[in-house]
C-alpha positions as a Markdown table, in Angstrom:
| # | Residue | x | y | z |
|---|---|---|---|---|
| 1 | Unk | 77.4 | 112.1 | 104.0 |
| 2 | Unk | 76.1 | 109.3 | 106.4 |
| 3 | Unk | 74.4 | 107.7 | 103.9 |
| 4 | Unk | 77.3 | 107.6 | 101.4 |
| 5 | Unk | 79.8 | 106.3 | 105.0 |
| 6 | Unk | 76.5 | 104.2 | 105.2 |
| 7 | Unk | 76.5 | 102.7 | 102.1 |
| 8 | Unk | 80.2 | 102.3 | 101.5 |
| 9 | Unk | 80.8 | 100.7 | 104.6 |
| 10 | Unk | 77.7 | 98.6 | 103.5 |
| 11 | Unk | 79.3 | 97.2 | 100.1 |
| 12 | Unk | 82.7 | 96.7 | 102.3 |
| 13 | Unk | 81.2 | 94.1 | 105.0 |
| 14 | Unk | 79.3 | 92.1 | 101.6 |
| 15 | Unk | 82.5 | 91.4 | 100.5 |
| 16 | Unk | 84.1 | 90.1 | 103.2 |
| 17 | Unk | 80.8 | 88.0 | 104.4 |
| 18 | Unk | 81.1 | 86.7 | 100.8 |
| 19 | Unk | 84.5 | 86.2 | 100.7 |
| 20 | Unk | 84.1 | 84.4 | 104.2 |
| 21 | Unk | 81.4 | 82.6 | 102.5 |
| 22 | Unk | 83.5 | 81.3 | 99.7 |
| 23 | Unk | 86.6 | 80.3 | 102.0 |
| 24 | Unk | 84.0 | 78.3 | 104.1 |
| 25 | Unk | 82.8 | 76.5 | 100.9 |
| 26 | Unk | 86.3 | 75.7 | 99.5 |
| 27 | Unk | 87.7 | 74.6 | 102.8 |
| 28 | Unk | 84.5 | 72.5 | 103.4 |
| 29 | Unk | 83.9 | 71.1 | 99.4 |
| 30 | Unk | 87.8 | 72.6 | 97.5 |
| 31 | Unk | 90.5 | 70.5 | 95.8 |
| 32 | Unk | 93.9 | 71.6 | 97.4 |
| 33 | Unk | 96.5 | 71.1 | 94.3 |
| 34 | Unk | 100.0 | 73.0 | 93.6 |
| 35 | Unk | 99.4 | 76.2 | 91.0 |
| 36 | Unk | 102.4 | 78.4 | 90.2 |
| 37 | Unk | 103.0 | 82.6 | 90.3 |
| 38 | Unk | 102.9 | 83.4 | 86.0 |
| 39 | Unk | 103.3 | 86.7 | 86.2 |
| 40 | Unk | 102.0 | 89.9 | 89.1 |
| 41 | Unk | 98.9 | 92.5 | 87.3 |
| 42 | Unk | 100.3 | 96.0 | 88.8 |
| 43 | Unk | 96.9 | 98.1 | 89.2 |
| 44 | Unk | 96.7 | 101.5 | 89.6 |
| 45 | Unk | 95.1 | 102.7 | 93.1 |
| 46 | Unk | 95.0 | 105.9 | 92.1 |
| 47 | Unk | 97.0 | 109.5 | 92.2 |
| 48 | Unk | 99.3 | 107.4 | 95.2 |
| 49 | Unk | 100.1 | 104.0 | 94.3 |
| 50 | Unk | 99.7 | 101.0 | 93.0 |
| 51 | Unk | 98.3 | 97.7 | 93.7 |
| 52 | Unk | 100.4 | 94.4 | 92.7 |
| 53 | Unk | 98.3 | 91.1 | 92.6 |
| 54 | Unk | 99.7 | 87.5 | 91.5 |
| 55 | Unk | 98.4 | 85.8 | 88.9 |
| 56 | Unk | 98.2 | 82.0 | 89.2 |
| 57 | Unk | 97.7 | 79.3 | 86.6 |
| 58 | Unk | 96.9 | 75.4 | 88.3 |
| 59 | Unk | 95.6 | 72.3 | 86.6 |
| 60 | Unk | 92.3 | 71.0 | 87.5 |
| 61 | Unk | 91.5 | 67.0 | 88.2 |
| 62 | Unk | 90.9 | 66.7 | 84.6 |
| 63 | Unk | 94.0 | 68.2 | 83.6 |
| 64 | Unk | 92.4 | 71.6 | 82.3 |
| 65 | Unk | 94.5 | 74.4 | 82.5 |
| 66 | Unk | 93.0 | 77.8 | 85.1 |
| 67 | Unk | 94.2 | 80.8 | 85.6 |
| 68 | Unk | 93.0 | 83.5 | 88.1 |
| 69 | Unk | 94.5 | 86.7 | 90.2 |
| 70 | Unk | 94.8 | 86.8 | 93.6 |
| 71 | Unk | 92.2 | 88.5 | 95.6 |
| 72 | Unk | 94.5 | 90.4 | 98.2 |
| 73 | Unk | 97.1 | 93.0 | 96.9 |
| 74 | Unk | 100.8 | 92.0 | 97.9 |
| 75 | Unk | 103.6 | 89.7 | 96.2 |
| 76 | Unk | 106.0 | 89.2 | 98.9 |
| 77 | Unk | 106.6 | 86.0 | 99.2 |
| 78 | Unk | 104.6 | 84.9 | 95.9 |
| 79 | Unk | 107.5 | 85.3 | 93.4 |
| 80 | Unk | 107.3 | 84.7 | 89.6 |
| 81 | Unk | 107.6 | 81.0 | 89.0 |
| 82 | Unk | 106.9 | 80.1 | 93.0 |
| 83 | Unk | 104.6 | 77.2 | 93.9 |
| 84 | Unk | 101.7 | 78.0 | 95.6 |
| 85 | Unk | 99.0 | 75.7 | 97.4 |
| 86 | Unk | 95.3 | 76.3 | 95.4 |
| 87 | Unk | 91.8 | 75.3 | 96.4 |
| 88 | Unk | 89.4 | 75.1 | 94.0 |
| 89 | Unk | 85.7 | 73.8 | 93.3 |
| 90 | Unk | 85.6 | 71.3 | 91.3 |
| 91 | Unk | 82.4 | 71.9 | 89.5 |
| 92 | Unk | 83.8 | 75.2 | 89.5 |
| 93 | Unk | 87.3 | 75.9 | 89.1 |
| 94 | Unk | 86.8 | 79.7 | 88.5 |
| 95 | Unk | 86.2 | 80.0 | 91.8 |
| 96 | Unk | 89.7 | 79.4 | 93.2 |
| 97 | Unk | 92.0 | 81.4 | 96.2 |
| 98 | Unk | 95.8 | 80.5 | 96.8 |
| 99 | Unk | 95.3 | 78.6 | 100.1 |
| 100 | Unk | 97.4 | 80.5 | 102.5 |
| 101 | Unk | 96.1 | 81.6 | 105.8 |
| 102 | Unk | 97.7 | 85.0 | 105.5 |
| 103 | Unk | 96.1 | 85.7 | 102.1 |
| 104 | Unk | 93.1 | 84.0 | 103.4 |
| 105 | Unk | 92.8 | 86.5 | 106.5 |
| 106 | Unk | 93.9 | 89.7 | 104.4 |
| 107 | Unk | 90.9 | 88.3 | 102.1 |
| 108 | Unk | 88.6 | 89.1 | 104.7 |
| 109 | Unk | 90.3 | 91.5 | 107.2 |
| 110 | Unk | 91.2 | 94.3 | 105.0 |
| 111 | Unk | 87.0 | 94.7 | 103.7 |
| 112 | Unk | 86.0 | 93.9 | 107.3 |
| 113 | Unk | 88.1 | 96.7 | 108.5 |
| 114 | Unk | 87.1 | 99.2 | 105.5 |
| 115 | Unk | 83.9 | 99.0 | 106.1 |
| 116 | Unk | 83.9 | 99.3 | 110.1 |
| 117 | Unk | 85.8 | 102.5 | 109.3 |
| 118 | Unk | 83.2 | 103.4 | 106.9 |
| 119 | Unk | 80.3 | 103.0 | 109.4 |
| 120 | Unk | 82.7 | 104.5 | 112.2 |
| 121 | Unk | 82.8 | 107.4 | 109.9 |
| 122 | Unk | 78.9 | 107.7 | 109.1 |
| 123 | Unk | 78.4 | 107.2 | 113.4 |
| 124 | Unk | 80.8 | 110.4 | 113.4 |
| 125 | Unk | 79.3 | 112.4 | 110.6 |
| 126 | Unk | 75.8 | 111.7 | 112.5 |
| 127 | Unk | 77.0 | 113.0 | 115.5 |
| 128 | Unk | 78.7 | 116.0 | 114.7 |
| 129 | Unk | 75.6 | 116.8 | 112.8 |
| 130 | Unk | 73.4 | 115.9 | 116.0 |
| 131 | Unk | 75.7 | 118.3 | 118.2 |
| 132 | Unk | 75.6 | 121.5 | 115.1 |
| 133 | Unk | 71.9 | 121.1 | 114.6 |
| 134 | Unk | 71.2 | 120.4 | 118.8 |
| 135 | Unk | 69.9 | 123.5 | 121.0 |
| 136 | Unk | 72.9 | 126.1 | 121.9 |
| 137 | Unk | 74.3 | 125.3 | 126.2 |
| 138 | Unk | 74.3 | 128.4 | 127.8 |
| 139 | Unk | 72.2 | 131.3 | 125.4 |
């Protein structure tokens, strides 16, 4: 069980290095223009609930035409039809976020924090093991 907390939490703190990454690169080398909401993807998270992710469409320099989801779950505030600010690489506009710092954090923060629980959870596992397997007090 520690190595699967282990792992998970692993794969978890990746993505939000690489997601950090990315935000770093577009801030530093992006193109901020205006794209607008299209329409919101509703994913299923399972037996509980569901996820809801905007979709986005925004026009490069050259006038081509991109479309891409939303990385964080959450439409509040990202209505059908609503203008939202985009930064995008130029060489490559498939690599695009909307440029809000609250989608920008959750981008990060919600991995970060999944995968500090995850490792919490393997520290936990380890040491219950470590106190079951330890010598018995008092016999």
């Amino acid at each position: 069980m520690v190595v699967i907390f282990g792992i998970a939490g692993s794969f978890a703190l990746y993505f939000a290095f690489r997601e950090s990454r990315t935000q770093r690169h577009l801030k530093r080398d992006g193109t901020l223009v205006r794209g607008r909401v299209v329409r919101h993807r509703i994913d299923s998270a399972g037996r509980d609930g569901t996820a809801t992710f905007a979709v986005i469409t925004f026009a490069d320099a050259g006038g081509a035409r991109h479309t891409f989801q939303a990385q964080a779950s959450g439409v509040r505030h990202l209505p059908v039809g609503a203008e939202v600010p985009v930064r995008y690489l130029d060489r490559n506009p498939g690599v695009a976020r909307i440029d809000l710092t609250g989608k920008k954090v959750a981008n990060i923060a919600i991995p970060l924090l999944v995968g500090v629980l995850f490792f919490g959870g393997a520290v936990a596992v380890a040491v219950d093991q470590g106190h079951r397997s330890g010598p018995s007090h008092g016999r």
